[in-house]
C-alpha positions in Angstrom: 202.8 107.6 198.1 203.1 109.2 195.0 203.7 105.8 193.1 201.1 104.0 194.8 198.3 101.9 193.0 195.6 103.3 194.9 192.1 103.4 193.4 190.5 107.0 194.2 186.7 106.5 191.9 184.2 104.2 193.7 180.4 104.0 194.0 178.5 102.7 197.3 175.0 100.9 195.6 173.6 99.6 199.1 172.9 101.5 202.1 173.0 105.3 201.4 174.0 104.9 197.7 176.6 107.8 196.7 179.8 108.1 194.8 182.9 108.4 196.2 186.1 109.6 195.7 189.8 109.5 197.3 191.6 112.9 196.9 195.0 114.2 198.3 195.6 116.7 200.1 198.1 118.3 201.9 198.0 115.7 204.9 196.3 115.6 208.4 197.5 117.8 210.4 197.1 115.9 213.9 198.9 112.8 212.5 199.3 111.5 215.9 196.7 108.8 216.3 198.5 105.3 217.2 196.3 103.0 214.6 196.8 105.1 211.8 198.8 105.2 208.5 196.6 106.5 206.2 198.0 110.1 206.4 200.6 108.8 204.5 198.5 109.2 200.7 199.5 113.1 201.0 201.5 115.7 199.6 202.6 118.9 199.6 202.8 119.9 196.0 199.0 121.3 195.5 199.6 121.7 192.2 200.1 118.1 191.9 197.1 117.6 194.3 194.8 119.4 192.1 195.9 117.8 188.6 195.2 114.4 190.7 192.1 115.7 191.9 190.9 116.8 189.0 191.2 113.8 187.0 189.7 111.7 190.1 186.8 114.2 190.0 186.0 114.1 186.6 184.6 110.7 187.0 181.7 111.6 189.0 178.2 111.8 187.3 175.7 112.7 189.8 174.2 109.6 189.3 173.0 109.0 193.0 172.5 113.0 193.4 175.5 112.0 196.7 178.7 112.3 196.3 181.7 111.3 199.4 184.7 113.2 199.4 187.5 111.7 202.0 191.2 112.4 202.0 192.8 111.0 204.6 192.6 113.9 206.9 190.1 116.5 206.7 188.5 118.6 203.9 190.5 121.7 205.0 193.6 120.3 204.0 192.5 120.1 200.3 193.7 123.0 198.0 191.4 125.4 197.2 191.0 125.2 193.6 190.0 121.1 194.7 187.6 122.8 196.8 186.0 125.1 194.1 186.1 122.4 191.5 183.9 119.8 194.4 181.5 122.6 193.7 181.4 123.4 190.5 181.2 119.2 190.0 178.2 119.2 192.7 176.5 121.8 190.5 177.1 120.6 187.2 176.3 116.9 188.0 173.2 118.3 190.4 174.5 116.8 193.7 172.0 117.9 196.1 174.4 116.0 198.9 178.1 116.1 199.7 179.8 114.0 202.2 182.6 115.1 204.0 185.1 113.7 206.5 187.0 116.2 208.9 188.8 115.9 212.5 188.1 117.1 215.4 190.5 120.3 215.7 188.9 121.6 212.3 185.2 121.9 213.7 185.4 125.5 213.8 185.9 125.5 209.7 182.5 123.7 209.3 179.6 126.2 209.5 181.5 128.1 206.3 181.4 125.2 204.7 178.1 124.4 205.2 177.2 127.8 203.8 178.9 127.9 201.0 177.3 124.8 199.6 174.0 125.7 201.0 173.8 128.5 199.1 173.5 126.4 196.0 171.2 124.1 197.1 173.3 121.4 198.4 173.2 119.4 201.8 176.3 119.2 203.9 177.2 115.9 205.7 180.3 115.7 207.8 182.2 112.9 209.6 184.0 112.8 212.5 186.1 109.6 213.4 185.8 109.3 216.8 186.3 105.8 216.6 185.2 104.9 220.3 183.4 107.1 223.0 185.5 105.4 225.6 187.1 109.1 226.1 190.0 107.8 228.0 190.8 104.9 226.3 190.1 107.2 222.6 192.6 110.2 224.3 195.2 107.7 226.1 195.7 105.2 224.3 194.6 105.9 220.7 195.6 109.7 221.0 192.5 110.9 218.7 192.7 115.1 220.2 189.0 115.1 220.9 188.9 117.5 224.3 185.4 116.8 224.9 183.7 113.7 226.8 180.1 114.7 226.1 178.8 112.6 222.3 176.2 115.3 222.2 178.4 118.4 221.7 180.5 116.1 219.7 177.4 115.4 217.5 176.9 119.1 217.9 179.3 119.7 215.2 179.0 116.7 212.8 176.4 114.6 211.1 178.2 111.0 211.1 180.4 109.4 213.1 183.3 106.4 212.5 184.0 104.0 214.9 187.3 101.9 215.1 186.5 98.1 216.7 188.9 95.2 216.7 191.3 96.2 219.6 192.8 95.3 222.6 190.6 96.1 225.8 187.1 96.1 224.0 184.5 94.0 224.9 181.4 93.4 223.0 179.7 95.4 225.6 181.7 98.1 225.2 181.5 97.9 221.3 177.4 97.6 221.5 177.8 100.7 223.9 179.8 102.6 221.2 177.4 101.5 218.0 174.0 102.6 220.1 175.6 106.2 221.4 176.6 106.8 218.0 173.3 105.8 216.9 171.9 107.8 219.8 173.2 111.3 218.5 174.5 110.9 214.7 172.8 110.2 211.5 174.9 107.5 210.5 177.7 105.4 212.1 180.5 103.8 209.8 182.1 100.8 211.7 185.9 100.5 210.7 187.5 96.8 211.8 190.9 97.4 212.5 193.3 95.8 209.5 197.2 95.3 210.3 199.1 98.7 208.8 202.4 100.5 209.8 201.2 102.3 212.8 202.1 101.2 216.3 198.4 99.8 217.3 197.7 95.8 215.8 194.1 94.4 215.1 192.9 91.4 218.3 191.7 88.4 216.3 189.8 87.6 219.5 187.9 90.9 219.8 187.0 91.0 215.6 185.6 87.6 216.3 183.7 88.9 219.0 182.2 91.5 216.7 181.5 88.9 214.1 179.4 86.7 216.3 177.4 89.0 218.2 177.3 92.5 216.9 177.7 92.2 213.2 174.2 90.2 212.4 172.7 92.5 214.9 173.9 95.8 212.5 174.2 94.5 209.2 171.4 95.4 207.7 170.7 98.3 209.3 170.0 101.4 207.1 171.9 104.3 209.2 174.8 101.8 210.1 178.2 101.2 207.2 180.1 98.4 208.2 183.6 98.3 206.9 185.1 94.7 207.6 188.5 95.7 205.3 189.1 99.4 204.9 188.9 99.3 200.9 185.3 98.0 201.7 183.9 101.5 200.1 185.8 100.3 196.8 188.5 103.3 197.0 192.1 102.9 198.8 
């Protein structure tokens, strides 16, 4: 992935307007999930991730006062000095609000991240993607590695929640269910329709059009709820 054309600067100017950006990290370190690829943008040369970094970061003004950080994995497999320089860029550009995304098995690492940018002033958001609170089908057939059935003490731990729709087995019941319990016990839900990648799990046509017809004019324009109908919808990937 070293090669690859991928744009890493983007802003979101609807709901919840932000900046965002695409770093690299290390890599996710659960990599197991059956729909995903996009641990793929990693590597393990941090000085190569920082220099990348860097240059991604230094086109964020502040202009929103938000900024998104995502990865493809969680924030704790950034390098540190990517870490420090989110900071210093949150300060300097007076972000008073920082986005970001982290899985399940890392939850323990978010209170001292949440402290370190509170003591400059600056809100933490993080997002977990749980992508359906189906707990079997999420842990059997997707293989997320969320041990715990209950969306409050999931919420417990994180502000904002993704949601993957556009599967085999889901019903628009089941996909309403999902959007209101996220909406139930997160701040914002961010709706991801499955697109065709290298993992083993494929997108149904029948259940996106499902979702098209009766659940997307029902969500669109609500404030809390980010709909993604391709996953470079957010204007970085």
């Amino acid at each position: 992935m070293e090669n690859a054309p991928l744009t890493r600067y983007s802003e979101i100017t609807e709901k919840n307007r932000r900046e965002i950006v695409l770093l690299r990290g290390s890599g996710c370190k659960w990599r197991r999930c059956t729909f995903c690829d996009y641990h793929l943008d990693f590597s393990p040369d941090e000085t190569s991730n920082f220099a990348l970094n860097q240059e991604v970061l230094g086109q964020v003004t502040g202009k929103y006062g938000r900024l998104e950080v995502i990865n493809s994995g969680s924030f704790v497999d950034l390098d540190d000095r990517t870490m420090k320089r989110i900071l210093d860029i949150c300060i300097e550009k007076k972000i008073t609000e920082i986005h970001f995304e982290c899985h399940w098995i890392h939850r323990d690492a978010v209170p001292a991240l949440r402290k370190t940018f509170a003591s400059h002033g600056i809100q933490t958001k993080i997002k977990i993607g749980v992508e359906t609170f189906d707990d079997r089908y999420r842990e059997q057939v997707l293989l997320k590695g969320i041990d715990e059935t209950s969306p409050a003490k999931i919420a417990a731990c994180f502000d904002e929640v993704c949601l993957l729709f556009g599967l085999d087995g889901q019903t628009e019941d089941s996909m309403r269910h999902d959007i209101e319990t996220g909406l139930t016990y997160f701040e914002r839900v961010c709706i991801n329709i499955m697109v065709e990648n290298t993992a083993r799990i494929k997108p149904s046509p029948p259940v996106i059009e499902t979702f098209m017809k009766k659940l997307y004019p029902v969500y669109k324009d609500n404030e809390r709820v980010d709909i993604l109908l391709n996953n470079t919808d957010f204007g970085v990937g």
